[in-house]
N, C-alpha and C positions, 0 to 999 in steps of 0.2 A: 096358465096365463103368463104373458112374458110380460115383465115390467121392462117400459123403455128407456134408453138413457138419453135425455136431452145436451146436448151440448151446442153452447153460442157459435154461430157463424162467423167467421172472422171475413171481415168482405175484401174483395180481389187485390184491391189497393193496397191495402192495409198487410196481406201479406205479399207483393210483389215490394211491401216499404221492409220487411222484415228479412228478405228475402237478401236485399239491395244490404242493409245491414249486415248481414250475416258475412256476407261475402266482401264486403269493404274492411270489416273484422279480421278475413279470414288472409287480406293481401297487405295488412301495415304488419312489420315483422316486432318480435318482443323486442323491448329495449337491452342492449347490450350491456351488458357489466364486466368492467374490465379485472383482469387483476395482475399482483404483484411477484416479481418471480426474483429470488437472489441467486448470485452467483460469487464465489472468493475466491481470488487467485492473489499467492506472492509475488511483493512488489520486489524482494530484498533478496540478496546473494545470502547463501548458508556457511559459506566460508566464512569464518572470524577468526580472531589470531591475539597472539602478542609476537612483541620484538622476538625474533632469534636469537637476536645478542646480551638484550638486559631484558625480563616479563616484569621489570620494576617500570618502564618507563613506556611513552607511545601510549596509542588507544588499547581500554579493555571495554571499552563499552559499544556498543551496536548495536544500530535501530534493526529490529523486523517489521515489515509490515507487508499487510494483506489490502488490497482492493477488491470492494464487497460496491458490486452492481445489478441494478434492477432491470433486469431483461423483459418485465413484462410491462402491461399498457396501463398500468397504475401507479397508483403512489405507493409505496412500503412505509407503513408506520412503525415508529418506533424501533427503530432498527440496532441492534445490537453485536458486540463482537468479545471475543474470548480469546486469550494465548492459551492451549491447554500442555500440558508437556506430556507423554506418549512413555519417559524413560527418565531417569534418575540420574545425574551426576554432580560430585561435588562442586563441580568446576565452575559449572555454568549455572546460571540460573538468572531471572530478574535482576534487574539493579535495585536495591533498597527504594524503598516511595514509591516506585512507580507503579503504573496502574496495569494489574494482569486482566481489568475487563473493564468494557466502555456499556453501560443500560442508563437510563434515566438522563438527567442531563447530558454526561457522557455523550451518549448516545449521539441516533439521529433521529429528531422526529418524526419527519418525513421527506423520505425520499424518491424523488419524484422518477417516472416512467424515464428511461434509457439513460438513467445520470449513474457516477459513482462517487464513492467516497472511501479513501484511504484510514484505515488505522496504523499506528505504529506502537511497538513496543520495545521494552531499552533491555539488552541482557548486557549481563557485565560477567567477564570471566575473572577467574581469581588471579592474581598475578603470583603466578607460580608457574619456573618451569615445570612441574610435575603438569602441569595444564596440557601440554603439548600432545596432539593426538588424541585428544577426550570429544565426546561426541552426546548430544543427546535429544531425543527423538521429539518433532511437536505438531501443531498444526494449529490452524488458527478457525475459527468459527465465526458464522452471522447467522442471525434471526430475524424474525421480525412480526408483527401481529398476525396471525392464523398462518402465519408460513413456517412449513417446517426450518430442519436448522441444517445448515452447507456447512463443509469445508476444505479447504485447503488440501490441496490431492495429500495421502499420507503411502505411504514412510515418508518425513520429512527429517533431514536431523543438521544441526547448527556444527561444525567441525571446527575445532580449534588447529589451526595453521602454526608454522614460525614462519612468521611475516619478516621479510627481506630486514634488514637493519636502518630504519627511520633517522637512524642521524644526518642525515644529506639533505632527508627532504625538511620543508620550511613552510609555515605560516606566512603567508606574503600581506594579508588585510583581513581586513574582516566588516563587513556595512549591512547598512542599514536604511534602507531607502536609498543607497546609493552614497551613503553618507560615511564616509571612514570613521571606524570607533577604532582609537588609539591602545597602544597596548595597556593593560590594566586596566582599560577604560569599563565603562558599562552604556546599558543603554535603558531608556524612560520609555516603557510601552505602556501600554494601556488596557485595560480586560475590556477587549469586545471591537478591538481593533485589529487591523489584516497589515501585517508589515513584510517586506523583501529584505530576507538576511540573505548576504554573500561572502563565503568563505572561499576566499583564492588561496590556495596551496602550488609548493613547486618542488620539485628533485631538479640536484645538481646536475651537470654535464658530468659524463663518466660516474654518474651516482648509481642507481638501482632500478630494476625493472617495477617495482610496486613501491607505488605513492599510494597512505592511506592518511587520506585530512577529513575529521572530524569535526561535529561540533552538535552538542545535544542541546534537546528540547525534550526537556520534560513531561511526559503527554498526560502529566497532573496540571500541566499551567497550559502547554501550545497544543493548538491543533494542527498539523503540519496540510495543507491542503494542495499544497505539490511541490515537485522539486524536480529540477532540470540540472542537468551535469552536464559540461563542454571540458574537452582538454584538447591540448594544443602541445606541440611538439617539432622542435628544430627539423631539417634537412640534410643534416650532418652526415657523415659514414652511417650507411648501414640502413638509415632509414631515408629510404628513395623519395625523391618529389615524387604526388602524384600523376604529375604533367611528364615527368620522364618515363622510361624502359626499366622495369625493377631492378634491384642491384642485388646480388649473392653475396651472402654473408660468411666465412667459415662455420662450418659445423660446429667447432670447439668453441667459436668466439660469439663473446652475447653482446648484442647491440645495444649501447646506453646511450643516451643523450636526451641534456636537458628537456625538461617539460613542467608544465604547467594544467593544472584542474582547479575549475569552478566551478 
């Protein structure tokens, strides 16, 4: 004897309605989920220096910094960054205080889809001619939630120069908002406020081919979120209007003339 299997009818509608479903299913696509992708590239020259003439005097300190960008279609949370150093030297290192990594406040919380955001960090050389020609190797890093961690193309290495002789050039202002702070002066900021500081620096006529003007931010106190540099330069021997026919310089002879960087 064959035992039968009864099975319910399902009627025509009912699957031509299941049918119309299946295939209305099968044409709305899954929802997309985007994600976050970083990228770090140096913002900062690896050249750094003291005076030629005196390493007592002029700048020894110099910002590095890396901009870490989110190339993909999300946000990056909690984004993070590192100075790591690659190599050893006396010479170089951090400036005391400052901060060799940004996580947590630091940080960025999130970073949204095609934006970036600069880190900087402060090394300070020893002021010793023995400094001259010391070199030491780094790179800089980001992270950020489920994203592996980037950096900074490596071999990178920081080079200690003798920088041309700084007595010629000059501190011409210094503002804030636009506002001159007088020498010795200071100035009233505020935590949690965005302010425009400008340092105009100048070398003399017949002074030196490298003007280097300064001025730090602590990236324990400031966040520096950009910076734009303009210089400007006479017309004198040697350096042609751009509106004229270039002019020839002797070989042996270096072209100086006045100028000015903000």
């Amino acid at each position: 004897m064959v035992d039968s299997i009864w099975r319910p009818a399902v009627p025509r509608t009912a699957a031509r309605a299941l049918a119309a479903t299946a295939l209305l299913a099968a044409l709305i696509p899954a929802a997309a989920f985007g994600v976050a992708a970083l990228t770090v590239s140096p913002i900062t020259w690896n050249v750094i220096g003291l005076d030629s003439n005196d390493p007592t005097v002029g700048p020894n300190e110099f910002p590095v910094g890396a901009r870490v960008c989110n190339t993909g279609d999300a946000p990056a949370t909690n984004v993070t960054s590192a100075l790591v150093w690659d190599s050893t030297d006396p010479y170089i290192g951090l400036r005391p205080g400052t901060a060799a990594s940004f996580s947590g406040p630091g940080g960025v919380a999130s970073l949204a889809a095609a934006s970036c955001v600069d880190f900087y960090y402060q090394v300070e050389i020893v002021r010793s001619s023995s400094a001259y020609g010391h070199s030491r190797g780094y790179h800089v890093t980001a992270a950020a939630d489920t994203l592996g961690t980037v950096s900074t193309p490596t071999p990178r290495l920081l080079y200690v120069e003798h920088l041309i002789s700084q007595s010629r050039n000059h501190i011409i202002d210094v503002k804030l908002d636009g506002v001159s702070i007088p020498a010795g002066g200071t100035m009233a900021l505020t935590v949690g406020q965005t302010y425009t500081i400008e340092l105009i620096g100048s070398t003399a006529t017949n002074g030196y081919e490298q003007l280097e003007s300064f001025i730090s931010f602590p990236n324990t106190i400031f966040q520096v979120l950009s910076v734009v540099t303009t210089y400007t330069a006479d017309t004198s021997a040697f350096v042609p209007n751009p509106t004229r026919a270039p002019t020839t310089a002797p070989a042996a002879t270096s072209a100086k003339s006045g100028a000015t960087s903000r």
